[in-house]
C-alpha positions as CSV (number, residue, x, y, z in Angstrom):
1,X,34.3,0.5,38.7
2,X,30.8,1.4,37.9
3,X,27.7,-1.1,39.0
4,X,27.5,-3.3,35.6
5,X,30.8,-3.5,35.4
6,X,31.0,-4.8,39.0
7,X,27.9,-7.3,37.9
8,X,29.6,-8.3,34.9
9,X,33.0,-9.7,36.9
10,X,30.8,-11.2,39.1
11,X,28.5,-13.0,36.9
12,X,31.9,-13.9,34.7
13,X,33.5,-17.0,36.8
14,X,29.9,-18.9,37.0
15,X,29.4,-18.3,33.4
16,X,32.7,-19.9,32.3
17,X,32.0,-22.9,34.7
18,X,28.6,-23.2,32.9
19,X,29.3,-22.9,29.4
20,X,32.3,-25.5,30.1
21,X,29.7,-27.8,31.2
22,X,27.7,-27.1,27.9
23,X,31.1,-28.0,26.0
24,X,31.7,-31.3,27.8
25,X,28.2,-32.6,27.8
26,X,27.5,-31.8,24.3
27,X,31.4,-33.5,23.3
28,X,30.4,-36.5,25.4
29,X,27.4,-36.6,23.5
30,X,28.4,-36.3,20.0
31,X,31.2,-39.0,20.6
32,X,28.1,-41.6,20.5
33,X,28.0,-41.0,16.7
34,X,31.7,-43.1,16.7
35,X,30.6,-45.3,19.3
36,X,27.9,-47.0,17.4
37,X,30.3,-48.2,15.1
38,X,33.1,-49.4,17.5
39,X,30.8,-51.4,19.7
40,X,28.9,-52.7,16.5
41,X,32.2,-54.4,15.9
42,X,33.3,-55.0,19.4
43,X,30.1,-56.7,20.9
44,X,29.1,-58.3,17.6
45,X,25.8,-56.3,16.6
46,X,23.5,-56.0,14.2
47,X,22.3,-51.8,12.9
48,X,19.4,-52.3,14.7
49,X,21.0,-53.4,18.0
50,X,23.7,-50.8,17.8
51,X,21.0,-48.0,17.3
52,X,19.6,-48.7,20.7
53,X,23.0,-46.2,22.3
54,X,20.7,-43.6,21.0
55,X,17.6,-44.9,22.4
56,X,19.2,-45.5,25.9
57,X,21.1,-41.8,25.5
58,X,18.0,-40.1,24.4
59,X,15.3,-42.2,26.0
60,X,17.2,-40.8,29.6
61,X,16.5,-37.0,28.4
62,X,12.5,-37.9,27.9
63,X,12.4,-39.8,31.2
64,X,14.5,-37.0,33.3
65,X,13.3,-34.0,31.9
66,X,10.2,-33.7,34.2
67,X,11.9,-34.6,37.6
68,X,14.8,-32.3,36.7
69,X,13.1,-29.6,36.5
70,X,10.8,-30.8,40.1
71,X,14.2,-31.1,41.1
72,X,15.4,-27.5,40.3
73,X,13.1,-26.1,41.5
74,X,13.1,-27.4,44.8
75,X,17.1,-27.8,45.6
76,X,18.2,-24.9,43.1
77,X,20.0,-24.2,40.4
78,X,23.6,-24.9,42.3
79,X,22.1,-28.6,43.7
80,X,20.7,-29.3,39.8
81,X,24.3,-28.8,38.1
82,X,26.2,-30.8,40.6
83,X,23.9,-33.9,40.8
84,X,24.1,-33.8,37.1
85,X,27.9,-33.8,37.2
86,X,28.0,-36.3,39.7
87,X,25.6,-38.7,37.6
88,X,27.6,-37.9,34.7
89,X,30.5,-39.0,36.6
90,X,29.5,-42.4,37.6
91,X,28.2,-43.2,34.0
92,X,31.2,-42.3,32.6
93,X,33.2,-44.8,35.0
94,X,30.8,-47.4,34.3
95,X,32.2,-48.1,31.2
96,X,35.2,-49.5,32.9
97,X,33.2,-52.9,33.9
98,X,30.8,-52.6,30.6
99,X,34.2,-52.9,29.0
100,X,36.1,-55.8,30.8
101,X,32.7,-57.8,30.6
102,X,31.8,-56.3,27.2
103,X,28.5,-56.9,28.2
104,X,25.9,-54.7,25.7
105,X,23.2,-53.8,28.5
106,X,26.0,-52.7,30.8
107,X,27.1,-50.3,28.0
108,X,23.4,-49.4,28.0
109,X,23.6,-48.8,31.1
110,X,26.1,-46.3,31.4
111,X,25.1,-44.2,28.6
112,X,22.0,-44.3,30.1
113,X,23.1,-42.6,33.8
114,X,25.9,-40.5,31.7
115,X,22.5,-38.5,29.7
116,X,20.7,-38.8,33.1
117,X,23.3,-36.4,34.3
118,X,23.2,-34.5,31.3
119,X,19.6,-33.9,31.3
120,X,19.7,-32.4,34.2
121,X,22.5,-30.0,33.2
122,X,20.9,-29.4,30.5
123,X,17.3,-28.3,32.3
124,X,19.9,-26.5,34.7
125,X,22.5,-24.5,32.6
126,X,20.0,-22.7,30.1
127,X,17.7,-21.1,32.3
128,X,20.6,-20.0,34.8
129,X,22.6,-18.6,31.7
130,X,19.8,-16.6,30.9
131,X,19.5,-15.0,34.7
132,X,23.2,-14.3,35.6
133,X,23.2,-11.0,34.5
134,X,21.4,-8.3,32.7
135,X,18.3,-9.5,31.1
136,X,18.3,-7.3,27.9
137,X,21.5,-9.2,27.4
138,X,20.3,-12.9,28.1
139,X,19.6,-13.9,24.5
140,X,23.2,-12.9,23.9
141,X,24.5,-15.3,26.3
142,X,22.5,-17.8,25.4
143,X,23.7,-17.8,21.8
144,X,27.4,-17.7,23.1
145,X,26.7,-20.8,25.6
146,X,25.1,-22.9,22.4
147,X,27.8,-21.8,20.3
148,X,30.1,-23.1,23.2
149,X,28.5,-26.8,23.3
150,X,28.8,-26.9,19.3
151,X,32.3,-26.4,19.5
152,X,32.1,-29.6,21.7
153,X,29.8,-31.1,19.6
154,X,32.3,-30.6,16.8
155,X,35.1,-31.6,18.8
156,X,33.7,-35.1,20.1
157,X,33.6,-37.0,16.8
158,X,37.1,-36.1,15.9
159,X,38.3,-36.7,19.4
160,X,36.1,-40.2,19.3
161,X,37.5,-41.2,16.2
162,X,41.0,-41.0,17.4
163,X,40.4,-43.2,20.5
164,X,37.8,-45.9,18.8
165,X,38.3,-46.4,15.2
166,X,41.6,-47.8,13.6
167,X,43.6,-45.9,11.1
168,X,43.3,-49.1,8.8
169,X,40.3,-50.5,8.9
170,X,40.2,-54.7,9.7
171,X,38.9,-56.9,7.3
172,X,35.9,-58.8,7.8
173,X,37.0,-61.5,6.5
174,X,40.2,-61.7,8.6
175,X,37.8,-61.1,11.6
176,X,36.2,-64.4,10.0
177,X,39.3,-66.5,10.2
178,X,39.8,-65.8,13.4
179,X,40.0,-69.1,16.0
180,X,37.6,-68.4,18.5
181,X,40.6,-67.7,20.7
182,X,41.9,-65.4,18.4
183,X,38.3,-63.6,17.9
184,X,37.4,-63.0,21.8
185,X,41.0,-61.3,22.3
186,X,40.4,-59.4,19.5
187,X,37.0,-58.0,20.7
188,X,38.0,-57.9,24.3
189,X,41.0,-55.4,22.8
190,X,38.4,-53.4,20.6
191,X,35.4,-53.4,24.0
192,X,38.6,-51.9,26.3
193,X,38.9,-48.8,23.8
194,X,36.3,-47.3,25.6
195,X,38.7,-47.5,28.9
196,X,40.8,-44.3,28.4
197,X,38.6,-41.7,26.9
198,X,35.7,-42.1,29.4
199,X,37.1,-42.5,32.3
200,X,39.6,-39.2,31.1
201,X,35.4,-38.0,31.0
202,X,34.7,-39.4,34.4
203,X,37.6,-37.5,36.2
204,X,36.7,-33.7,34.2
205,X,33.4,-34.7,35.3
206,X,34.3,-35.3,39.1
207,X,36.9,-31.9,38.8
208,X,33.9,-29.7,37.4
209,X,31.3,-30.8,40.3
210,X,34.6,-29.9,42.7
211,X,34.9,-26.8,41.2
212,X,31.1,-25.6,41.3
213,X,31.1,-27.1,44.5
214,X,33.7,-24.6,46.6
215,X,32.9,-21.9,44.0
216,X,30.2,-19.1,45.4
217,X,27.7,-19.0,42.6
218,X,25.7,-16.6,42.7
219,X,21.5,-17.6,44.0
220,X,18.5,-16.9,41.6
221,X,15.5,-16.9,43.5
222,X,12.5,-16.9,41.1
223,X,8.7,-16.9,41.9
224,X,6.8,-20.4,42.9
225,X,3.7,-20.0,39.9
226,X,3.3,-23.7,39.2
227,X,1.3,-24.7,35.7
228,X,-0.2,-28.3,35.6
229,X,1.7,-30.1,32.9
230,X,-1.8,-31.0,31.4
231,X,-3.1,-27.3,31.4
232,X,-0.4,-27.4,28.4
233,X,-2.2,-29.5,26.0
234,X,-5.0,-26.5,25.1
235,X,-2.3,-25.0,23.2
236,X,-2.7,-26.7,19.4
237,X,1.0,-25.0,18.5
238,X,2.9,-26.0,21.5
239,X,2.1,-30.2,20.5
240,X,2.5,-29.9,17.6
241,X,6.0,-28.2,18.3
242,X,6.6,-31.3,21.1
243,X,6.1,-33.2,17.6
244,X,8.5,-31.3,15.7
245,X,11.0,-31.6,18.1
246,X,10.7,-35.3,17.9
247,X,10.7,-35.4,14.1
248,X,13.8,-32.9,14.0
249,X,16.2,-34.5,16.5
250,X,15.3,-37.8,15.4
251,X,15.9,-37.0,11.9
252,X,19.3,-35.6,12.8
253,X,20.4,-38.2,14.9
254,X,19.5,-40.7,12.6
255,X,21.4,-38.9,9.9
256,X,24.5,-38.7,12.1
257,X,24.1,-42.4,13.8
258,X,24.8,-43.9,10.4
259,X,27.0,-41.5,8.8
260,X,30.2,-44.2,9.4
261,X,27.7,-47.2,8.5
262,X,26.8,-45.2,5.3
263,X,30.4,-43.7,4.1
264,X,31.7,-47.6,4.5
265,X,28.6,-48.5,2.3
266,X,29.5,-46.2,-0.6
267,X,32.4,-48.0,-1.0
268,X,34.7,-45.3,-1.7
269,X,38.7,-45.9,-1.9
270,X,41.0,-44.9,1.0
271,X,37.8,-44.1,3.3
272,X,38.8,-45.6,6.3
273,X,36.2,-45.8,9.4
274,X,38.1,-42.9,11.2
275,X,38.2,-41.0,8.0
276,X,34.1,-41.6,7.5
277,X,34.1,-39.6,11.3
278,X,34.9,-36.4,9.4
279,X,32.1,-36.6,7.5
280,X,30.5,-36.5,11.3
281,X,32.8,-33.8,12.0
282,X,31.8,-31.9,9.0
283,X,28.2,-32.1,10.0
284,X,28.6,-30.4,13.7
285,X,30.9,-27.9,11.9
286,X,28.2,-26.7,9.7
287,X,26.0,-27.1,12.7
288,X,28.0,-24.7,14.7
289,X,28.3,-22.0,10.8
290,X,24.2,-22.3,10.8
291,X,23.7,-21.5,14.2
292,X,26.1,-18.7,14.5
293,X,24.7,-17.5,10.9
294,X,21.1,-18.0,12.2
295,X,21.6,-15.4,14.7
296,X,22.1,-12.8,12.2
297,X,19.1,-14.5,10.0
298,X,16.7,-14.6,12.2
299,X,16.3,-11.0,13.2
300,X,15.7,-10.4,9.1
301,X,13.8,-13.4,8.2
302,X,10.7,-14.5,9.5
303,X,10.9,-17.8,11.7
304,X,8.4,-20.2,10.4
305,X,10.3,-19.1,6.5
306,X,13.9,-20.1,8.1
307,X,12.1,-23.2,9.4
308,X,10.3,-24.1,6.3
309,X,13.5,-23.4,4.0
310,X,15.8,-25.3,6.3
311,X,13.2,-28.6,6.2
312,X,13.0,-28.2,2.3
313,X,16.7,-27.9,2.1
314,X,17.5,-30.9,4.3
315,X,15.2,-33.2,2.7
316,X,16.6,-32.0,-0.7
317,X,19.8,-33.3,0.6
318,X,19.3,-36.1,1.9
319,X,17.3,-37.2,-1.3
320,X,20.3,-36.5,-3.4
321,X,22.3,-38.5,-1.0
322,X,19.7,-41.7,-1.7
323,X,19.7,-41.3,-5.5
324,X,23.5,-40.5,-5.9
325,X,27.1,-41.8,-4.5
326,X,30.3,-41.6,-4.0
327,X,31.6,-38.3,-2.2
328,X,28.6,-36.1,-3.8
329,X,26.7,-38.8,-1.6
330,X,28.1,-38.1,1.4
331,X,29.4,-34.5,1.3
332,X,25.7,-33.6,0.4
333,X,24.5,-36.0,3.9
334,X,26.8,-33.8,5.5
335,X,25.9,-30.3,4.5
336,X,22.6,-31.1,6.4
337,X,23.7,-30.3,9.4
338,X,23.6,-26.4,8.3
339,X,19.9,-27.0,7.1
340,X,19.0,-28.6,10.7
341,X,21.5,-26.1,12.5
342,X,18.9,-23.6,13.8
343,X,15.4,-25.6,13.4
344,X,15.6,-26.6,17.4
345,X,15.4,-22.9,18.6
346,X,12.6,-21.8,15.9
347,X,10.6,-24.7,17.1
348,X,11.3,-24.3,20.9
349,X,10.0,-20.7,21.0
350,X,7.1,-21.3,18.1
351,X,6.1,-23.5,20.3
352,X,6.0,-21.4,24.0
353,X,4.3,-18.2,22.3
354,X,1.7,-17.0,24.0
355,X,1.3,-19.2,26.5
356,X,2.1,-17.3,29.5
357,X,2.3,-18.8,32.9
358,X,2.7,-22.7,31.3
359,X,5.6,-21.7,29.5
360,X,7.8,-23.8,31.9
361,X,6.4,-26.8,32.3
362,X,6.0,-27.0,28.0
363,X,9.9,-26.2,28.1
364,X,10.0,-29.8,30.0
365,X,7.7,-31.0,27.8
366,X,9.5,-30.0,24.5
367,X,13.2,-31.6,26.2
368,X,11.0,-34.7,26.4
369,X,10.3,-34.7,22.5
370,X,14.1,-35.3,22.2
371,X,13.0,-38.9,22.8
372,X,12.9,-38.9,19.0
373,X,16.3,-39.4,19.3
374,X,15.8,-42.7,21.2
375,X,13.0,-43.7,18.6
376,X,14.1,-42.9,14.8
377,X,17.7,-44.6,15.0
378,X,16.2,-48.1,16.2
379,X,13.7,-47.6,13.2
380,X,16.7,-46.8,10.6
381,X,18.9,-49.5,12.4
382,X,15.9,-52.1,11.7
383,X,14.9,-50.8,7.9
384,X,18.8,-51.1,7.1
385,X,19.0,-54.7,8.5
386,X,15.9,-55.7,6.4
387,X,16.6,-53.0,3.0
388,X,19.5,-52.0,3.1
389,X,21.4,-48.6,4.4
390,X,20.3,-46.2,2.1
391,X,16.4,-47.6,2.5
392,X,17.0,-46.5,6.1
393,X,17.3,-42.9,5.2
394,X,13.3,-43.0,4.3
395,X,13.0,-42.0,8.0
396,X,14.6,-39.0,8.4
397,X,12.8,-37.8,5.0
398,X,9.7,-38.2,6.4
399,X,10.5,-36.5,10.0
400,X,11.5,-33.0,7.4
401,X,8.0,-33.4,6.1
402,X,6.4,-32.9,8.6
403,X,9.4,-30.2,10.1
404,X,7.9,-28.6,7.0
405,X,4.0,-28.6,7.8
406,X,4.8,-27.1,11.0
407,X,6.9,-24.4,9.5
408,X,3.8,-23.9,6.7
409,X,0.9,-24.3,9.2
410,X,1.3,-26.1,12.7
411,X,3.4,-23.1,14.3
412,X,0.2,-21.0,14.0
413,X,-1.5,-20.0,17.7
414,X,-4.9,-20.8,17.5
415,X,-5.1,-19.8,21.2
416,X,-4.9,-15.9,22.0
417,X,-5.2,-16.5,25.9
418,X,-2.2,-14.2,26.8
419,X,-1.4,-12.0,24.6
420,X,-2.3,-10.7,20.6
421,X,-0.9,-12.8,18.1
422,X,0.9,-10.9,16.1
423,X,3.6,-10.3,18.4
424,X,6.7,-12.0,17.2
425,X,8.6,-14.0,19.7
426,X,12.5,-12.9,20.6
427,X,14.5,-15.5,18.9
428,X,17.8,-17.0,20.6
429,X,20.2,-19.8,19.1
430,X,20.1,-22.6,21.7
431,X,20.1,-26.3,22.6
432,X,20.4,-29.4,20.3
């Protein structure tokens, strides 16, 4: 056996553990999309308060992505995953007492410490994919892992739907004629749904950190150069990308939050709520096509062109979902998520050209922009309490405007501090 190939089988067992946490973390997260709608119904809420799953998911990511990454890089790579897992772990389990009280903050809560854990992988897993092995090969890798955590991403709805949402959808107006009795059995029932599936989450989570734990992953030592996170903020291109990343992920998980909410509103017959969850399903799907298609584009097309044809085709969309109905509605909400599919990679590495040594610490800072997430579903939630569903949509159509200006202008690097402009970056298909 020749040296790579010896590399290679060694590198192969922690790769496998790795991208399996990339499938789990991104399943876990996409199974919020369902959730919104069960514990709208199951804790009595409003769009607005149901929204706030994403802001307490999301908001975790903006608020850990700095001290993970402290984190890493004092304990490791090894000590990141597993206190990720282990946070992930306990988050999961507390949706055991958030269900038996079905208390709303203590839902909150656990979502919250379940994406605390995740951020962490997250900050973890990319960087040490791209190191176990040879480095001409890393972007490959890379592109596998995120293909991994799409097909968990695609998964998760599907899986969600099974475990939340009722074949037959309940009448609100049987809810309505319910004695009080009758109504806080009813949602004590709906609130302990939640039970099986995440505590199933809990013990993968627990058997994962058990596994890295005894399992001899291999150490990446890496060089101490330390960038103040303020240093970053010379770089015109890399805050406007911090921007972009806020606009994009908001945009698309606005879109996906109230894809249920919407496919109900559209009255169409025999679309049940668990039936709406394929339209979620669909989404991810075309999410994992675009990205695995984006590969391939990307080494033909310009960037900033993908980026700036994917924003115009995703507002398109979602403007013909406004103005129309019925399934064209909705199929046409859907087929966004092959518009959106690779506009988080062209961003990310717009955004760290030519900025040498700070190029870490604006990787934190462009995982904190997925706070968008947190921020553009409360705004939808609050515009479709007040104007209606399809008045919320306004918000994600402005977020692909200004997608677009970056793609058309904002991606442009004013500073030349490192290195000549006109080298293109090296384009992988990762993250969100």
């Amino acid at each position: 056996m020749n040296k790579t190939n010896s590399n290679a089988s060694k590198y192969l067992a922690p790769l496998l553990i790795v991208m399996s946490l990339m499938f789990f973390w991104n399943l876990s997260r996409n199974i919020n999309d369902v959730l919104i709608p069960h514990l709208k119904r199951a804790c009595q809420l409003s769009d607005l308060q149901s929204s706030l799953i994403q802001s307490a998911f999301f908001g975790a990511y903006f608020l850990m992505a700095l001290p993970a990454g402290r984190f890493i890089e004092k304990k490791g790579y090894r000590a990141g995953m597993l206190t990720g897992l282990i946070l992930a772990a306990i988050g999961a389990a507390i949706f055991y007492p958030a269900a038996t009280t079905r208390y709303y903050p203590v839902f909150l809560l656990a979502l919250f410490t379940m994406a605390s854990g995740f951020a962490i992988l997250e900050v973890t897993a990319t960087p040490y994919i791209s190191k176990l092995g040879d480095p001409d090969h890393a972007s490959s890798r890379l592109s596998l892992a995120a293909a991994v955590g799409s097909m968990g991403a695609t998964i998760g709805p599907f899986i969600g739907s099974k475990f939340l949402l009722h074949e037959k959808d309940i009448p609100a107006s049987l809810i309505q004629s319910f004695t009080s009795e009758q109504l806080k059995s009813f949602l004590n029932s709906e609130a302990h749904l939640v039970i099986p599936p995440y505590l199933t989450l809990a013990g993968l989570f627990i058997a994962l950190c058990l596994v890295l734990y005894f399992l001899k992953l291999p150490v990446i030592h890496e060089g101490n150069s330390r960038q103040k996170l303020s240093g970053v903020f010379k770089f015109r291109h890399t805050i406007l990308g911090v921007l972009a990343v806020f606009a994009y992920l908001g945009a698309e998980v606005g879109v996906v939050s109230f894809i249920i909410r919407y496919t109900k509103s559209l009255n169409i017959t025999g679309i049940t709520e668990q039936k709406s969850a394929l339209f979620i399903t669909l989404y991810m799907a075309l999410v994992l096509a675009g990205r695995l298609l984006g590969a391939f584009l990307l080494k033909q097309v310009k960037p900033n062109k993908v980026l700036t044809l994917c924003s115009i085709g995703a507002f398109t969309l979602i403007l013909v979902s406004v103005l129309t109905g019925g399934y064209v509605s909705i199929i046409s909400l859907s087929i966004v998520g092959l518009f959106t599919s690779v506009m988080y990679p062209i961003i990310f590495t717009l955004s760290i050209k030519n900025i040498g040594d700070y190029t870490k610490v604006a990787s934190s800072l462009l995982i904190m922009g997925v706070v968008g997430g947190a921020i553009i579903p409360p705004i939808m939630g609050l515009i479709s309490d007040h104007s209606g569903i399809k008045m919320a949509f306004i918000a994600p159509l402005v977020c692909y405007v200004y997608v677009l200006y970056y793609g058309v202008k904002g991606y442009m690097v004013k500073n030349k501090t490192y290195s000549d402009e006109s080298e293109e970056p090296q384009f992988t298909v990762i993250g969100h």
